[in-house]
N, C-alpha and C positions, 0 to 999 in steps of 0.2 A: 361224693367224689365221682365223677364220670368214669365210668369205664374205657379200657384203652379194645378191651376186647370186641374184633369185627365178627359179626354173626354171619351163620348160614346163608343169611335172608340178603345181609351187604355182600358178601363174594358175591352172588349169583346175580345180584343187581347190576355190579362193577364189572360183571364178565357181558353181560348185554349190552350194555352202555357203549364198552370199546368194541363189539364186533359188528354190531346191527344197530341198521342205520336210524335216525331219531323221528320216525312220523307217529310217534304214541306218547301222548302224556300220562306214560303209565303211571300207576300206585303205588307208593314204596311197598307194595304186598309180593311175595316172591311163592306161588304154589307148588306144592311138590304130590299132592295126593289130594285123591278125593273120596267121596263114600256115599252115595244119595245127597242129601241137600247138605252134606257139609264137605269143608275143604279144611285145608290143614296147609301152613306156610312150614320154607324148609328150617325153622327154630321151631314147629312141632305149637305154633297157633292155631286153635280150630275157629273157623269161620262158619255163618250161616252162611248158605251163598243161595242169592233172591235174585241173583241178575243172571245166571244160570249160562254164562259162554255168553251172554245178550241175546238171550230168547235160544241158546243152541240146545242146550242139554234138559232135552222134553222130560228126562226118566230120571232125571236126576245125574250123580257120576257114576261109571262102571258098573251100571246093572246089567246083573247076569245074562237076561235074553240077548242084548247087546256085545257082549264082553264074549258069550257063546256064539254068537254068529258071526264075527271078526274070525274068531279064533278059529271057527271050521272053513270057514272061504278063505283064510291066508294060507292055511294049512293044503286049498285044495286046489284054489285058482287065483291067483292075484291080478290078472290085467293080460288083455287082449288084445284093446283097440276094438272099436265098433265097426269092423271090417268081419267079425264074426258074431255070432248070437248068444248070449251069454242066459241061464237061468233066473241069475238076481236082476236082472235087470229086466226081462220080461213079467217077472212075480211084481215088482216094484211098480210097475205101469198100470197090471192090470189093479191091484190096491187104490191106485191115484183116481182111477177113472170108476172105478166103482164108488168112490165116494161122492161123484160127482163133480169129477176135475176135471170135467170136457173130455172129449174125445182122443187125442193122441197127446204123444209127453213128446219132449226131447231133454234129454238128460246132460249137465254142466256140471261145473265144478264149484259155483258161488254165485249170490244174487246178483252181485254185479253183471257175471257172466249171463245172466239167466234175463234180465233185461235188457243187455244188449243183444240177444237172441231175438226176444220180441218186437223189439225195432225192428229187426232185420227181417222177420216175418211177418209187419205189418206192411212194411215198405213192398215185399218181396208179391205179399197175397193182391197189394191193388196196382203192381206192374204189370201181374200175370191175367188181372182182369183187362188190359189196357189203359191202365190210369197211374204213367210214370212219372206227373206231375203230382200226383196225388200221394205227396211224403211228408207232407208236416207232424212231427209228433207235439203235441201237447200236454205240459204240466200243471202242476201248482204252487205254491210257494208252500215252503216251511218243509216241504218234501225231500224227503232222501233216498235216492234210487242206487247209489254204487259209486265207486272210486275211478272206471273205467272213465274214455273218452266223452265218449258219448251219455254213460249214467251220469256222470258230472253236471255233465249240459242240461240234463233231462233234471237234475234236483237242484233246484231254483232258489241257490244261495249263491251269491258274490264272492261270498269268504268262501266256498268250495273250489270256487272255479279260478279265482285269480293264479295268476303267473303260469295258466296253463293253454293258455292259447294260440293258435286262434280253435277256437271251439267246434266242432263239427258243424254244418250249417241245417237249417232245418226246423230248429227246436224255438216254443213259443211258450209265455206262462198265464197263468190268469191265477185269479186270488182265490185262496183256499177256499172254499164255500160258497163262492160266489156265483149263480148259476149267469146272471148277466155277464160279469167276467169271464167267464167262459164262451160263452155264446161272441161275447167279441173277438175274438182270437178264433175261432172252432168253422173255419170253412170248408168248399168242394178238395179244399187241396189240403186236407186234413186227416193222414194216414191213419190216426190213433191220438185217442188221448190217454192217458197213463195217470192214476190215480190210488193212494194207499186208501183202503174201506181205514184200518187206522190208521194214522199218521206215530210213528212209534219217535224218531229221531225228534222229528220236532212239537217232541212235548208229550206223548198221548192226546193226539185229538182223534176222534170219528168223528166220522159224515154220515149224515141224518138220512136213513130210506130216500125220503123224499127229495133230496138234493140229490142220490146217484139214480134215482128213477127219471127223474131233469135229463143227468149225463146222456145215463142209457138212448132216451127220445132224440136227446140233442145229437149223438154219433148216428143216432140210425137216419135221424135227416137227411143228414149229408152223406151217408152210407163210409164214416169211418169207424174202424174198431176203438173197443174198447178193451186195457189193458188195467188189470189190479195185479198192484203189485204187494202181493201177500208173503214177503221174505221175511217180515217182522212179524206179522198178525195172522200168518192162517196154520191150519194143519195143528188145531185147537186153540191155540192161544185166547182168541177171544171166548171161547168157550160153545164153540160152533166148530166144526171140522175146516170149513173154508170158513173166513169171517163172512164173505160176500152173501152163505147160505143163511144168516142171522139178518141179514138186509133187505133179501129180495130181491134184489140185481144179480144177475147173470153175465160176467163178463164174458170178452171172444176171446181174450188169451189170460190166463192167471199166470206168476210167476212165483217160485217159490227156492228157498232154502233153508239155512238157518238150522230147525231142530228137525230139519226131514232127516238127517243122518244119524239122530241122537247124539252128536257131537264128530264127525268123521264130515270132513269137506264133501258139499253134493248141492249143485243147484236143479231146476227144472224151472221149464216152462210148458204148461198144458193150452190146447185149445182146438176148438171146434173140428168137427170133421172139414168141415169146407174152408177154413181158414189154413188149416193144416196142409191144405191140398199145394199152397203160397207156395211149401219148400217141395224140391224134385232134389234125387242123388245130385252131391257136387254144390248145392247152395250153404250149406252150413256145415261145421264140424267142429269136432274135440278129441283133441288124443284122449286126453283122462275119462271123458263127460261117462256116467256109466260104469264108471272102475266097479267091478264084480265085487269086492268088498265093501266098498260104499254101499252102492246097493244093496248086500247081503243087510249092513249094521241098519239102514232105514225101513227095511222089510221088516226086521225083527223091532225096531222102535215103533214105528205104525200098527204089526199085528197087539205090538201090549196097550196101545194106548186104545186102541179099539178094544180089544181084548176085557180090560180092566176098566172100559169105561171113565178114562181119564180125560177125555171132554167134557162130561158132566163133574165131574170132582174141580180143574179149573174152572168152570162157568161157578159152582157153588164156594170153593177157597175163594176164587174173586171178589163174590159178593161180600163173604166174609171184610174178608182184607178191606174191600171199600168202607165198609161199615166202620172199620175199625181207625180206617183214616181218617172219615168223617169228623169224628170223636177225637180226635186229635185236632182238628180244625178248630173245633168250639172251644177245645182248651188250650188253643194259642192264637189266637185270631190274629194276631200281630204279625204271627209268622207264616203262617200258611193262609196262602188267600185262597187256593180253587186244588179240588180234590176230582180227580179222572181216573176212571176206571173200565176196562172193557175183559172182561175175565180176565185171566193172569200177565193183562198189562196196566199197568198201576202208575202213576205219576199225582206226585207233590207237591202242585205248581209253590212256588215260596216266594215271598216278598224281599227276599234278599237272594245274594248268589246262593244257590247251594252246596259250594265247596267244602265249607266250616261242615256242615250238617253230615255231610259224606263221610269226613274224615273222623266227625266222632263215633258215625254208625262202624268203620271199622275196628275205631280203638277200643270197641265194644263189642266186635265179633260179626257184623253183620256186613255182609256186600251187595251193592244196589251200585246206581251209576247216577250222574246228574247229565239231562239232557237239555237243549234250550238255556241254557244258561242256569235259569232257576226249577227246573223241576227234577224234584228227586226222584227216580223212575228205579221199578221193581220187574223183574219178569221171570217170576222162581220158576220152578219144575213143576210140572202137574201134580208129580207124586206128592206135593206136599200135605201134610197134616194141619185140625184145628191148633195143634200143638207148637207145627212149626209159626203157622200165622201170629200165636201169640206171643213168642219168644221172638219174631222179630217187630212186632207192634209194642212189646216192652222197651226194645233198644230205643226204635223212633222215638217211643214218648220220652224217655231218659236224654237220650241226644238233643231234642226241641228242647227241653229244661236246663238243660247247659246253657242254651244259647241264650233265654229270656234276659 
């Protein structure tokens, strides 16, 4: 006999529902706490969680270094506005560019932000050379650059962009991979072209060295920038500090977000000394960009992952995990057709929607997202264990067995 009784999990559902507005096909999952790689809904379900905020929470939940450097910068400074100079936000920059993040940063509040920033300093860098016709940015399909005007235009989906027009003018695509595709579209009057090393939204793909060594030649032809947009993929993820440093390309402007904050809103975008030169006081700005406790919490998430050597632990969990997927392929060939892996960015291309697959991983304690329609995508914490990878490589093979 069905219960009449409403849980913790439906209130909390039914109070979102009526107050905020409907742009999320959320999950009837309702979270109320977290711990490292687990999460707990509010009826007191524990979750593995593999999809980590979507690449946010590099350290997992509420680790300490983090949770202590919130708690000393709210305590000490909350927000100033970039009209003064703040400490976390100087610490923050010189970390980024020590790693080899280009030359100077400008700090934002999200990747979206963080790539309309870079347009606006691509545009800005080949005005200031004399070359105001010189603004074409260039994409690719399958790509996801942000929600904003202009990101929209720049990520080369139909179904993103409809009913939002007319669209900023400017913006061109070519096909993922395609160096001739590119080269058709890629003129004198071609600001920037804008490229993920991995493509995370649509699907887990990379691009091959030698296809961004193509790029690289082909923008310096015609003397436009090149822009990776690393808000999914960099700052370890792939199991490299930038993904771009595992390829061999050198972009002029990187952009980033995501797990720079260890989960606190914070976008950037880095680049060249001479690029950087584009913006002068009065070209760009952010009330928030820079919030001293932002900064404070990605200082202290960046110094543990360097610290702890949690680049090398994703690049080798990744392998893991691929491995593990692998093996899962041979024992459903029906189901999974193509297995992608780029350190702790994981996708499950499937022969079916991935819906069904998602929904038994949770009834089973496990969170991951499906992206592209049929890929089941993973993108835990660095911090993870051989232990966690096997307890959530037991759910997948258990869930694929339902489906058979």
């Amino acid at each position: 006999m069905a219960s009449d009784t409403v849980t913790r999990s439906e209130v909390l559902m039914a109070r979102t529902n009526a107050h905020i507005m409907s742009t999320y096909g959320r999950y009837p999952i309702a979270l109320v706490k977290g711990q490292g790689v687990q999460v707990w809904d509010a009826d007191g379900k524990e979750y593995l969680d593999f999809l980590g905020g979507i690449a946010v929470n590099l350290l997992g939940h509420a680790h300490p270094a983090v949770v202590a450097a919130i708690t000393q910068q709210a305590s000490t400074l909350i927000h100033t506005s970039n009209l003064y100079f703040t400490e976390p936000a100087a610490a923050l920059a010189e970390l980024l560019t020590a790693q080899g993040g280009l030359a100077k940063v400008f700090f934002c509040n999200s990747g979206a932000e963080a790539n309309e920033g870079a347009f606006k300093l691509a545009r800005k860098y080949q005005y200031r050379r004399g070359l105001p016709q010189k603004n074409g940015i260039v994409s690719v399909t399958h790509s996801f650059h942000g929600r904003t005007l202009a990101a929209v235009t720049a990520t080369a989906k139909p179904e993103i962009q409809e009913g939002f027009g007319p669209l900023p003018a400017g913006f061109q695509y070519a096909a993922f991979g395609d160096i001739d595709a590119l080269k058709a579209v890629v003129s004198e009057e071609t600001a920037a072209v804008i490229l993920e090393p991995v493509q995370g939204e649509g699907g887990i793909h990379g691009n091959s060295p030698e296809y961004l060594a193509q790029v690289r030649a082909l923008c310096d032809s015609v003397g436009a920038l090149l822009i990776f947009d690393e808000i999914q993929c960099g700052l370890g993820r792939t199991g490299h500090f930038f993904a771009y440093q595992g390829l061999g390309v050198t972009p002029d402007i990187i952009t980033l977000a995501k797990g720079l904050g260890g989960g606190l809103p914070i976008g950037a975008f880095c680049a060249t000394a001479e690029v950087a030169e584009g913006f002068q006081p009065g070209d760009h700005g952010t009330t928030f960009g820079a919030n001293p406790v932002a900064c404070a919490a990605a200082v202290a998430t960046l110094k543990t992952v360097l610290a702890e050597n949690l680049v090398a632990n994703a690049r080798a969990m990744g392998e893991y995990l691929l491995a593990g997927l692998t093996d899962l392929k041979a024992k459903y060939p029906t189901l999974v057709k193509e297995v992608r892996g780029y350190g702790l960015m994981l996708g499950l291309e499937l022969s079916q929607p991935g819906g069904p697959l998602l929904a038994k991983c949770h009834e089973l304690g496990l969170l991951a997202n499906v992206t592209a329609g049929t890929v089941f995508r993973m993108l835990p914490p660095y911090t993870i264990t051989q232990a966690d990878a096997d307890r959530a490589l037991a759910i997948i093979d258990q869930a694929l067995g339902s489906l058979v």
